[in-house]
N, C-alpha and C positions, 0 to 999 in steps of 0.2 A: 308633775305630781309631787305632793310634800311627802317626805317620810322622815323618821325622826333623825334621819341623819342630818338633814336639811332646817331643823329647826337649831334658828341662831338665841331665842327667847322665850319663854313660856308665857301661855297667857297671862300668869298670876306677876311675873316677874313684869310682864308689860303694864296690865297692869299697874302694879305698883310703882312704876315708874311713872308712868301718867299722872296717876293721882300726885304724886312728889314734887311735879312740875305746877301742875294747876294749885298746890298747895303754896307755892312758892310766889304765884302769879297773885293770889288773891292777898298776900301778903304786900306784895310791891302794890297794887292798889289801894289797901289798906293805909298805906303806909303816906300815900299821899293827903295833902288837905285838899280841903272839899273843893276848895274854888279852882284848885291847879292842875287837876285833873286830866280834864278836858284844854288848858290854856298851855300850864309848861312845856315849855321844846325848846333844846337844845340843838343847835346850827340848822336847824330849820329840818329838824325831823319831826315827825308827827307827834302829836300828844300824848301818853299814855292810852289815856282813857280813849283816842282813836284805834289804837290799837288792840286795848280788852274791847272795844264791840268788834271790831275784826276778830279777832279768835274767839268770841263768844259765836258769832254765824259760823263758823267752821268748823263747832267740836260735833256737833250732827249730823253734816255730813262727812265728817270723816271716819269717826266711827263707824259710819251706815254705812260705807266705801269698803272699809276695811273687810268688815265682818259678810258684808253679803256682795262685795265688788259688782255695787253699782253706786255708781259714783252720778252725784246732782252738783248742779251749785249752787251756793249756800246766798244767805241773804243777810247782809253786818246787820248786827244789833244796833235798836235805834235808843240805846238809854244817854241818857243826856244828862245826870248826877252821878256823883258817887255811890248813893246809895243804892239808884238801881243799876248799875254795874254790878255791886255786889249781891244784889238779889238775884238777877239773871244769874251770876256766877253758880252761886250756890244749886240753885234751880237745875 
């Protein structure tokens, strides 16, 4: 059982953290050009944009994890441009 001794973060502070992160996230995809998105990789790491559709399948059920600890798995996003990357994102 939680009791407030046990709390390391508040919701608003979590929170705000999150949001800090995913503000930061849509920036680095921003920041890329259109075509590179999905192609740039560095020593044979994944592309970005493989990457934002990985963390786009996983903001819903993690939250739904979190908040009601029932945990599913998630399913990557299938956006294929820049642009819907960044519409999913926002969404």
């Amino acid at each position: 059982m939680l009791t407030d001794a046990t709390i390391v973060i508040t919701p608003a502070q979590f929170l705000a953290h999150w949001q800090g992160h995913r503000a930061l996230t849509r920036r680095v995809i921003n920041a890329f050009p259109a075509d590179q998105l999905f192609h740039f990789a560095i020593a044979g790491l994944r592309p970005f944009g493989v990457l934002a559709n990985e963390m786009l399948g996983m903001g819903v059920p993690t939250v739904t994890g979190m908040i009601s600890d029932t945990w599913s798995t998630y399913a990557e996003a299938a956006a294929t441009t820049k642009d819907e990357v960044l519409a999913q994102w926002d969404a």
